[in-house]
Structure formats: structure tokens, C-alpha cells
C-alpha positions in Angstrom: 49.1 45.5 -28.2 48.9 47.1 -31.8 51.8 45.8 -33.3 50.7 42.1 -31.7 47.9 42.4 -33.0 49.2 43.2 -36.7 51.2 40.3 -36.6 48.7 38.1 -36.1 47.3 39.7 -39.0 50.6 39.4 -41.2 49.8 35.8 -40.4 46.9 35.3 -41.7 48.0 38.0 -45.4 50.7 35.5 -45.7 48.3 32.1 -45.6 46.3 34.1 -47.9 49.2 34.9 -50.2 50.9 31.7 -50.2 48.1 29.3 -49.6 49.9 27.4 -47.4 48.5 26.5 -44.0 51.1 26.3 -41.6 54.4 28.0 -41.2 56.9 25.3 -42.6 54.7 25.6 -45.8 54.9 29.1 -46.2 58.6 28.8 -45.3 59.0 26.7 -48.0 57.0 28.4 -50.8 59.2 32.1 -49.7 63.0 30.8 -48.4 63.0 27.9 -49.5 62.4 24.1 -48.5 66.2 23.7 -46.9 65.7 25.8 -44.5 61.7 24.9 -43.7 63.0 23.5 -40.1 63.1 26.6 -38.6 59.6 27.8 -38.3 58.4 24.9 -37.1 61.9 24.5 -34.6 61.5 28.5 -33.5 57.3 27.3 -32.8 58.5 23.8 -30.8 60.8 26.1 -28.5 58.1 28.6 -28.0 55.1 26.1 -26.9 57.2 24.1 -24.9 58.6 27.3 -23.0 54.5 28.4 -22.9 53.7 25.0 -21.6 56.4 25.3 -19.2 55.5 28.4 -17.5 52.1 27.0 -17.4 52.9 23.7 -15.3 55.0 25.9 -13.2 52.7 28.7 -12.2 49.7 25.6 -11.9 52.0 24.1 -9.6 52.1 27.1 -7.5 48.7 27.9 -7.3 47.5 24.4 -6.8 49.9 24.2 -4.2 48.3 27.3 -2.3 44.8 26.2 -3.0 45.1 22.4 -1.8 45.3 23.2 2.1 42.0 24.8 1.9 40.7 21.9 1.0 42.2 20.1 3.6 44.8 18.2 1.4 47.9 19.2 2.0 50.4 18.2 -1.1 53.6 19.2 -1.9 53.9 21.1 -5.3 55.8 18.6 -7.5 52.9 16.3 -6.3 50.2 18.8 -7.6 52.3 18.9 -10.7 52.3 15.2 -11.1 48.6 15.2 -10.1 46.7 17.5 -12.6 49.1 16.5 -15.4 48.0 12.8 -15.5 44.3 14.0 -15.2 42.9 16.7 -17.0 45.5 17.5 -18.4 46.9 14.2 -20.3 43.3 13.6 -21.9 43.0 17.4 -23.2 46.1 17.4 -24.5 45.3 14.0 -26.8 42.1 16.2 -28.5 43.0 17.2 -32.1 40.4 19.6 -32.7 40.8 23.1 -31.0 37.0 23.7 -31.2 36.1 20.9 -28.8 37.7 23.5 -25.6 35.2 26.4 -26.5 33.4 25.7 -23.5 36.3 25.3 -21.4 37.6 29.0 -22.9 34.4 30.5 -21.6 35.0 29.2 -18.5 38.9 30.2 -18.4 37.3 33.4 -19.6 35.2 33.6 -16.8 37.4 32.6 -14.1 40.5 35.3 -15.0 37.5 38.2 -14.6 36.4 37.0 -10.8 40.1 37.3 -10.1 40.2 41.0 -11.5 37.3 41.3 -9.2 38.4 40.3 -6.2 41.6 41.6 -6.6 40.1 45.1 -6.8 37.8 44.5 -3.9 40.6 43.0 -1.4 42.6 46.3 -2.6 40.2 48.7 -1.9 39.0 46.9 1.6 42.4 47.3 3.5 42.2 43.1 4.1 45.8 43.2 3.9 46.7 46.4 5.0 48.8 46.7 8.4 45.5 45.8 10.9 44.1 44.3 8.2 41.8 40.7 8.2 44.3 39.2 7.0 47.6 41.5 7.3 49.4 38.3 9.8 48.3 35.7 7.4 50.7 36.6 5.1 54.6 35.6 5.2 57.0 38.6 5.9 58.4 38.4 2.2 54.8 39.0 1.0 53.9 41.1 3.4 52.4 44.6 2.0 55.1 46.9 0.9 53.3 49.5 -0.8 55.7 53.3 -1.1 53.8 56.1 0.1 55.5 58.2 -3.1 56.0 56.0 -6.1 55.6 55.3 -10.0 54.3 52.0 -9.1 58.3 50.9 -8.7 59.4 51.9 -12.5 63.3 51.5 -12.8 65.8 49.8 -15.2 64.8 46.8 -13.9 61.0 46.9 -15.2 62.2 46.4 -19.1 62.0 43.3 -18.0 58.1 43.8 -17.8 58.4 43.5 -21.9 59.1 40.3 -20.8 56.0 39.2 -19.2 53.4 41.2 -22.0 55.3 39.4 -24.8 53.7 36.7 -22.8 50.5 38.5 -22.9 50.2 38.6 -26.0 51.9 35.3 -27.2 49.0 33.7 -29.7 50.9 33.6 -32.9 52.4 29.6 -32.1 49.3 28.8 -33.5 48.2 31.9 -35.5 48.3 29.6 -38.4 45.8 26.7 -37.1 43.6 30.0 -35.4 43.3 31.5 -39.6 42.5 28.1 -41.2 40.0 27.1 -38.1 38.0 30.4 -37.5 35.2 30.7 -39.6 34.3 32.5 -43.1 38.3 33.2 -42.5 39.9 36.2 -43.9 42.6 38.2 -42.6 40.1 41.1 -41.6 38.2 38.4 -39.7 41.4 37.3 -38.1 42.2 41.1 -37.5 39.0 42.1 -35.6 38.8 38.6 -33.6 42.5 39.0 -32.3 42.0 42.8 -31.5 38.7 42.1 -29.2 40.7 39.5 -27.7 43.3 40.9 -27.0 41.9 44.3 -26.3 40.3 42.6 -23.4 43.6 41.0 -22.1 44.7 44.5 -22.1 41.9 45.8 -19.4 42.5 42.9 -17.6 46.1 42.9 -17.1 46.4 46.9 -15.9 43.3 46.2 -13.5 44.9 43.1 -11.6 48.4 44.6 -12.2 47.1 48.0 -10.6 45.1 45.6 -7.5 47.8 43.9 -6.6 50.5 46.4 -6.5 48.2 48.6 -4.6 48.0 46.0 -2.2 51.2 44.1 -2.0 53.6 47.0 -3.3 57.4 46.2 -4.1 56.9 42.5 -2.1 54.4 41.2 -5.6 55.0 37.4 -6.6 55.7 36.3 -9.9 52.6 34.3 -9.4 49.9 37.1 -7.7 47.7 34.8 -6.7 50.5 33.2 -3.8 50.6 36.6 -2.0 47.3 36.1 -0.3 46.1 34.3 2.6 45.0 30.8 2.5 42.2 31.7 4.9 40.4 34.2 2.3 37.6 32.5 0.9 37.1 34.6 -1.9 40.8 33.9 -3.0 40.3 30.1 -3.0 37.7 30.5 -5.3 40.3 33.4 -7.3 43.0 30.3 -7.4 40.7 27.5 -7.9 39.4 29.2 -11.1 42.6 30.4 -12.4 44.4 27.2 -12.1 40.8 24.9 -13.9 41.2 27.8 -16.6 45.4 27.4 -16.6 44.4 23.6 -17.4 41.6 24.3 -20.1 44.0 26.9 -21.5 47.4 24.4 -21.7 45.8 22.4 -24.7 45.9 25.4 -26.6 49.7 25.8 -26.7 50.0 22.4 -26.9 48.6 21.9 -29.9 51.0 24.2 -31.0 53.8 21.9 -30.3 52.3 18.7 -31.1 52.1 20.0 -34.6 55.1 21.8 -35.4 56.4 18.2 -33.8 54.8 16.5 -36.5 56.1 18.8 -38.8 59.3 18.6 -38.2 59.5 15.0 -37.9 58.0 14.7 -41.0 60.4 16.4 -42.6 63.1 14.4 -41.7 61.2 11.1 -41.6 61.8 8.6 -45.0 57.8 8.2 -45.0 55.6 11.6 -43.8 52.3 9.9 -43.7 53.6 7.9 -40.8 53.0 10.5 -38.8 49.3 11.2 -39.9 49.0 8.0 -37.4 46.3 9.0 -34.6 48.9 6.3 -32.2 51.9 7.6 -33.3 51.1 11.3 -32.7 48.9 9.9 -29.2 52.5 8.5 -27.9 54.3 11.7 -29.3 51.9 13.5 -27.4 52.8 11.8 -24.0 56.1 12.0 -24.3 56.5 15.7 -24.9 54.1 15.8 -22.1 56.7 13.7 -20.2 59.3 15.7 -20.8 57.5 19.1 -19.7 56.8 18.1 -16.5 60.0 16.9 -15.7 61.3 20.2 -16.6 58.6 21.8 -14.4 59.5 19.4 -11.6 62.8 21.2 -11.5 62.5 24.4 -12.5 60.5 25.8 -9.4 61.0 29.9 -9.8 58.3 31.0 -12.4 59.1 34.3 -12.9 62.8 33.3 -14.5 60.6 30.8 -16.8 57.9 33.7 -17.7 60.7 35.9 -18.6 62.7 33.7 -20.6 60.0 32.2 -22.4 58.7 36.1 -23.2 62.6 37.1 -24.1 63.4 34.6 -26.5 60.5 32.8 -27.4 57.7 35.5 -27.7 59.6 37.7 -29.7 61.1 35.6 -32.0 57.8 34.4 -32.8 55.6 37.5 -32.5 57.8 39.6 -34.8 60.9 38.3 -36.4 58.8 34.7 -38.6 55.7 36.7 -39.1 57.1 39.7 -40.3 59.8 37.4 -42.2 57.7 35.6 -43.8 54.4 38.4 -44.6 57.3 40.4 -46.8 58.7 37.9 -48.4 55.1 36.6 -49.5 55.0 40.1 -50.7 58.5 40.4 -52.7 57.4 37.0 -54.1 53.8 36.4 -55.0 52.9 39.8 -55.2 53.1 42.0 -58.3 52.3 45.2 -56.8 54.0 45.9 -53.7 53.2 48.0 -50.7 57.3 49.7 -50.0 55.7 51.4 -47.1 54.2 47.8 -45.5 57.6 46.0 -46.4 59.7 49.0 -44.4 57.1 48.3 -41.1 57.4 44.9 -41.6 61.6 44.7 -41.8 61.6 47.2 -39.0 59.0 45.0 -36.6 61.8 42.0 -37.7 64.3 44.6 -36.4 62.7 45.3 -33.1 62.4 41.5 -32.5 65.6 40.2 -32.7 66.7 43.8 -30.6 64.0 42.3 -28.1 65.2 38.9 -27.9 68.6 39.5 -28.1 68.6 42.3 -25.1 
């Protein structure tokens, strides 16, 4: 959580330092601008992995939820259902600010889950007896130990994994500085530690519910261990998948620009791609091509883990930190040796991350 929320921060030093508003620019005014393509490259892998693991885990959920409804659909046809509508018009807005109402919403929805994932914990629903104990499949089924450190073994490093996920903002920590307003880096600071400080409490209370419920037998996706019958779950999924959709823009943004960026740097004329159409068309087709991916690519957990592996640490530590000390070493004429040190050891720790 700290160090996340300090490289948000280096972020927002280095826009200050530089002056440059995205992370090609400040690429280019510290490394160099032959090498700018790999900020906005590293920043294209890790939205379209984000947006990925998003389709997928909507896919589930919305596959779960639709029977209660009465309309039963396979998943790749949920998939192909909520991408062309909401999902294709949000993704076409420009302007982050226009989804602050949705992001109250998503906001809203993730805490009714923590809810009721506490109260179906604590009400023995799906204990052996339980309400709904036969509802669920036999490789859900509660499998809590009667003596355990809520399953900790080699095999939870992997958990890294999933909070690099967590706490995977910093794709579009640049557009976040330049959009917030008054911005400074303190402002940038306190904003990502509240909100990120509350994706803390959430994650250990619905990561505490559901093992206490479900055990060693816990989904990737939570949300498909519980019946279909349970009301209050519906609700739990219906929410979670609405605020899955208000929350895909985000990222998406993300790669729609460093997109842009990139292809303006190897286009013979940039301000072609300042086109509302052009980047409307580019828009569907990454679209496209994320769905298809999602189409195929039905276990969620290998896509959460790979995309918090590779992508999230690349981006949380190794270009942040990169780039905030070389800002430093470059426009700076008194430097901190102590902030430089953290900041080559946090590049360290990445690559050690993604690599492992």
C-alpha cells in the first residue's frame, strides 16, 4: 500500500519536474526521445492486460447473475452482450470526469458486497446444514480447516500477484495529476492514500468473509462461489459487475492514449491522430481485439496474476521510479542521495517482482 502509494506520488514530482504531461514526454525530456516507445508500450501492455481481466471476471459474474433473471446465456454471449452496450459508448468518452457518477456508484456497489459477504459468513448460509449449503457445486463447496493461517504456503506469493492488481492506478497516474484539481503532488499524495487506504479495508474484509466461508475451495472470482438462489448475492453480483463496467473506461483510457502516443510517434503526420474519428475507430478496434482475447481466455485467475506479475509491477515501480530519479539527476540541482537510493531500490524490487 505505502510504497504504491509513493509511486503515484513520484508521478506526479516528475510531471512537476519535467513539465511534461504524459509518460512518453517525460521519457523523452530524461532518456531520451529514441527510446520514448517504451513507456507508452510498457502502459499499452498493462491496460490491455487490466481490461482483460476485467471482460473476463464480467463475463463470469454476468454469467452467474443472468439465470436469476430468468435469461439464461452462455458467458461468451454475456461477453459479447455488455461489450457492445455500455461498454462500447463509455469507452468512446474522452473526458475522465464525465464517470464521476458512475465511480460513486462502483464505489457503492463494491461496499454492499463487503456487506453481505460478512453477513452470509457470520449466518452459517453456507455452512454444512446451511440455507444454501446444496446450492453450491462440490468444487465450491465450503472447505474451511478447523486449524489454519487462512491456507499461507509457498504458493500464496502469488497473492502479490492479485494486490499489484489492487493497487494498479499508475497507467493513468499521469492523466489522474494533470486532471485532479489545484494539482500538486501533495494533492495527488493525499487523494491516492484515501483511496487507496479504503481499497485496503475493503480487500481484508471480503478476503477474510469469503475464506471464512468457503475455505481452501475460494474462486478466483468470489462472487461465483455462491448460490444463485441468494437474493442478497444477485444484488452483490449485479452491482459488482454495473461498477466492473463503469470502472473499464478508466483503464481504457489508459490505453487509448498511450495508443495515440505511440502511433504518433511513428506516424509521418502526429496531428492525424488528434482526429475525434480516427481515435473513435482506434477505440473499437482495441475494443475488438479485447474481447476476442476474453472470448478465449476463460480462467481469470491465470489472467489476474499475469497481468499483476508483469504488468503491475513494471508499471507501479520500475517507469515511475525510473523516471522520478532521473528527473532528479537531470533538472534538479540539489539532490536528495537518500530519495534516489529508495527510488533505484523500488526499480530493483520491480523488476525482482516481475521477473519471479
Amino acid at each position: 500500500y505505502a510504497l504504491c502509494v509513493f509511486t503515484m506520488y513520484a508521478i506526479g514530482m516528475t510531471s512537476q519536474i519535467t513539465g511534461a504531461k504524459d509518460f512518453a514526454g517525460q521519457w523523452k525530456r530524461t532518456f531520451g526521445s529514441r527510446t520514448a516507445w517504451i513507456p507508452v508500450s510498457i502502459v499499452m501492455i498493462v491496460c490491455t492486460g487490466n481490461c482483460l481481466a476485467y471482460s473476463c471476471i464480467c463475463a463470469d459474474i454476468f454469467f452467474r447473475l443472468m439465470p436469476s433473471f430468468g435469461m439464461a446465456m452462455p458467458r461468451n454471449m454475456c461477453l459479447i452482450a455488455f461489450t457492445l452496450f455500455p461498454l462500447l459508448p463509455l469507452c468512446l468518452l474522452k473526458n475522465l470526469s464525465a464517470l464521476s457518477k458512475t465511480s460513486t456508484f462502483a464505489l457503492i456497489a463494491v461496499l454492499y458486497t463487503a456487506i453481505v459477504m460478512v453477513l452470509r459468513a457470520m449466518d452459517g448460509s453456507y455452512a454444512a446444514g446451511g440455507k444454501y449449503f446444496n446450492d453450491v457445486s462440490p468444487r465450491l463447496a465450503p472447505n474451511v480447516p478447523s486449524s489454519h493461517l487462512f491456507g499461507l504456503s509457498m504458493n500464496s506469493l502469488t497473492f502479490l500477484n492479485y494486490l499489484a492488481v489492487a493497487f494498479l492506478a499508475h497507467y493513468n497516474g499521469c492523466k489522474y495529476y494533470r486532471e485532479l484539481e489545484n494539482h500538486t503532488p501533495m494533492r495527488l499524495l493525499a487523494c491516492t492514500a484515501t483511496s487507496m487506504g479504503i481499497t485496503v479495508f475493503v480487500y481484508v474484509v471480503t478476503m477474510t468473509a469469503g475464506f471464512l466461508t468457503f475455505g481452501m475451495n475460494c474462486d478466483a472470482v468470489i462472487l461465483v462461489n455462491y448460490s444463485r438462489k441468494d437474493t442478497f448475492v444477485n444484488m452483490a453480483r449485479l452491482g459488482v459487475g454495473l461498477s466492473i463496467v463503469a470502472s473499464f473506461p478508466l483503464m481504457f483510457s489508459g490505453l487509448r492514449e498511450a495508443a495515440i502516443a505511440l502511433l504518433k510517434q511513428i506516424s509521418h503526420n502526429a496531428a492525424d491522430w488528434d482526429a475525434v474519428l480516427r481515435q473513435d475507430v482506434l477505440s473499437m478496434c482495441l475494443l475488438t481485439l479485447i474481447t476476442s482475447l476474453a472470448l478465449v481466455m476463460s480462467d481469470t485467475g491465470v489472467v489476474v496474476g499475469l497481468v499483476g506479475a508483469i504488468c503491475g509491477s513494471t508499471i507501479i515501480y520500475i517507469v515511475p521510479c525510473s523516471l522520478y530519479a532521473a528527473s532528479i539527476q537531470t533538472y534538479l540541482t540539489t539532490r536528495n542521495l537518500a530519495t534516489i537510493v529508495l527510488l533505484r531500490c523500488l526499480t530493483v524490487l520491480g523488476t525482482m517482482l516481475a521477473v519471479g
